[in-house]
N, C-alpha and C positions, 0 to 999 in steps of 0.2 A: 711813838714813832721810832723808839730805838732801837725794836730790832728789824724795822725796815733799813736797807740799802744808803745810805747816805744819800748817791745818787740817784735812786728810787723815791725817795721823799715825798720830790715835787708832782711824784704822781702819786701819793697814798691816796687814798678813800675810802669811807666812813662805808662799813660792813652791812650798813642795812638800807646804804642803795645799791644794792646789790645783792642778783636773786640767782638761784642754782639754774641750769638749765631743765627745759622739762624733760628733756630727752637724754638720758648721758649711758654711753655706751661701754663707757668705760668706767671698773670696779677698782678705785686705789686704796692703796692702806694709807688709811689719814693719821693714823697714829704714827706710822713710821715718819710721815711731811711732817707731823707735829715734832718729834724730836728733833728734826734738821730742822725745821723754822727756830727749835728754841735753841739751840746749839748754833746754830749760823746765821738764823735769820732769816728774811725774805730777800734772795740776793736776786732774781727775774721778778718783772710782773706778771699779772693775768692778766687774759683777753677778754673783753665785754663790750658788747654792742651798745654802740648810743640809742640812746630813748629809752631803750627797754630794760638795760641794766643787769639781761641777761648774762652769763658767763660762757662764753667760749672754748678757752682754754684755760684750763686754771680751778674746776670747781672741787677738788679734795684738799686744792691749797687752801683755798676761801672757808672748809670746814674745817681744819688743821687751824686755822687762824682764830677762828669761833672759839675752836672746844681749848685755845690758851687763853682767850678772852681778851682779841686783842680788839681795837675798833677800828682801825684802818687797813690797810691792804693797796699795797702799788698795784697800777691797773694801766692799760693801755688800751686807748679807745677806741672801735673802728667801727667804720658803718655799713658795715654786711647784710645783704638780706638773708632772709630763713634760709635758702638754698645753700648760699656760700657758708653761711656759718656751720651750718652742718657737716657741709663738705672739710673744711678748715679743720672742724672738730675731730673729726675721723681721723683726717691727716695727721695732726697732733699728737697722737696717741700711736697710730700706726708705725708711723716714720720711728716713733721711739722705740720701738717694737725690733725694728728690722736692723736695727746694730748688732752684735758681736763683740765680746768683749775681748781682748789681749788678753790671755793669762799671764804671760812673761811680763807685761805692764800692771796688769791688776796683783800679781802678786807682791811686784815690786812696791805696789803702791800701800798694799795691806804692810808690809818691814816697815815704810815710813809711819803709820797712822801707830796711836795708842788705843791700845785695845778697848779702852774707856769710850771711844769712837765709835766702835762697832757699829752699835745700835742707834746713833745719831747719822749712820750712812745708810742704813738699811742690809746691813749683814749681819749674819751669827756668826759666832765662834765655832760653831759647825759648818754654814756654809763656807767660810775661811778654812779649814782645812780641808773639806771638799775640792776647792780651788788651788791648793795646795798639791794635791796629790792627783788631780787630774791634769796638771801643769808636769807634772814627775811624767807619768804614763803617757803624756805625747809626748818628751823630753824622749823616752825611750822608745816608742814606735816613728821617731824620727829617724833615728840609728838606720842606715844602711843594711840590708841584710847580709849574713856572712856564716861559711860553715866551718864546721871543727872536721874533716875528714875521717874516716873509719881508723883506727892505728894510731891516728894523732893524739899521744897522750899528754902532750908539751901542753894542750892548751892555748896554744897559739890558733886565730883565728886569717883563716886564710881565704883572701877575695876568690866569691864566686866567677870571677870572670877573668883573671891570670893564675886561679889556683896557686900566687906566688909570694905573697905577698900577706901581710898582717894590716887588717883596716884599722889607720890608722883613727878615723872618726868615732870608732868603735870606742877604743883605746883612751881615747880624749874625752868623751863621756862617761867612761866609767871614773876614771881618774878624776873630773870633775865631780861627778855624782857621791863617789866614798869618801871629799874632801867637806862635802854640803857636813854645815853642822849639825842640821836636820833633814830627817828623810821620812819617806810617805810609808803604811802599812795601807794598802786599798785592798778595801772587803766588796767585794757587790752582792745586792740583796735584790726583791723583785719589787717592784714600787709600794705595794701593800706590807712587805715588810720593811722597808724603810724607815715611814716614817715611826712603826712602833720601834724601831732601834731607837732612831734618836732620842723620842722621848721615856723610852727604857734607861739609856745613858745618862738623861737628863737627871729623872729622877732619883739615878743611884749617886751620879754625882752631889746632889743637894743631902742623899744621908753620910757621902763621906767625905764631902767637904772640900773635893777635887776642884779644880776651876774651868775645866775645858774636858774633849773627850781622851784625848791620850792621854792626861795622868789618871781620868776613870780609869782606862782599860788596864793601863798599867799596875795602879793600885791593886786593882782586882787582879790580876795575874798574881801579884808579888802576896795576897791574900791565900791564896789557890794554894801556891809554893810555900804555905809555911814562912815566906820570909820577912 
């Protein structure tokens, strides 16, 4: 029971009364539940109906549990019929579905974590700078629009709407942006070539020993260049 909840405890229960749902609609990666159950633990329960033992909400957790080999599992018991539980079921999943993440909060939250983390939260070191550089690109299509005039060779950027004027919010995010200690290179690819990039990256990374994909690229550029 250690790595159940402390407070979860007094609900653990033994894994084999307790059966998958026949019906489940939803496909999770149990391997990824299994690193955050071993890494954190079981910190919610799962849902199971009385009598039947069935699983509600909760059944990738219950195989994640299995395939560490643990015997219990917190559980919270309710007494739903077929209809509700199904219903319940859906909602469970859905509801989780229909969030949005903050990138200004999820990246801040990725500076707090060690990278050793990653894969115990369910991120790569690729999707993390994904995240990274699509937070940069709204940062920059937030930016106000504003034009440089025909003759204007000062570079000064002058409000479309009193022609008089230098935007200032303009000014304040680049000034922030060339301050960032790091900054984003964004490539877009078409989904079919996507994912052979990364696992192109991936690969080349494991022969030269890189740890992420910008020192890949990098490496390989400074390769290119003779340097």
């Amino acid at each position: 029971m250690s790595k159940i909840a402390k407070d979860l405890q007094p609900l653990a229960v033994g894994l084999e009364r307790l059966k998958q749902a026949e019906h489940n609609p939803r496909k999770g990666d149990v391997d990824s539940i299994a690193k955050s159950y071993e890494r954190f633990g079981q910190r919610k329960p799962i849902v199971v109906r009385k009598g039947s033992g069935e699983i509600i909400a909760g059944n990738h957790q219950y195989l994640a549990a299995k395939q560490l080999g643990w015997d219990e599992i917190a559980v919270v018991w309710v007494e739903d019929d077929e209809t509700t539980a199904t219903a319940y079921s859906v909602a469970d999943n859905r509801i989780g579905q229909l969030g949005e993440w903050d990138l200004e909060e999820l990246v801040f939250a990725f500076d707090a974590i060690d990278d050793s983390d990653l894969g115990n939260i369910g991120f790569s070191q690729v999707e993390v700078e994904d995240m990274r550089a699509l937070l940069d690109e709204t940062e920059m299509l937030a930016v106000p629009a504003t034009l440089t005039p025909a003759g204007n060779t000062s570079g000064v950027q002058i409000d479309t709407d009193t022609q008089v004027k230098k935007d200032s919010s303009y000014d304040e995010f680049l000034e922030r942006y060339a301050n960032r200690a790091v900054r984003a290179i964004i490539l877009y690819y078409p989904n079919e070539e996507y994912a052979k990039m990364v696992d192109g990256l991936d690969a080349i990374a494991k022969k030269m020993g890189t740890e992420d994909n910008a020192t890949t690229v990098q490496a390989m550029i400074k390769e290119k260049l003779g340097e």
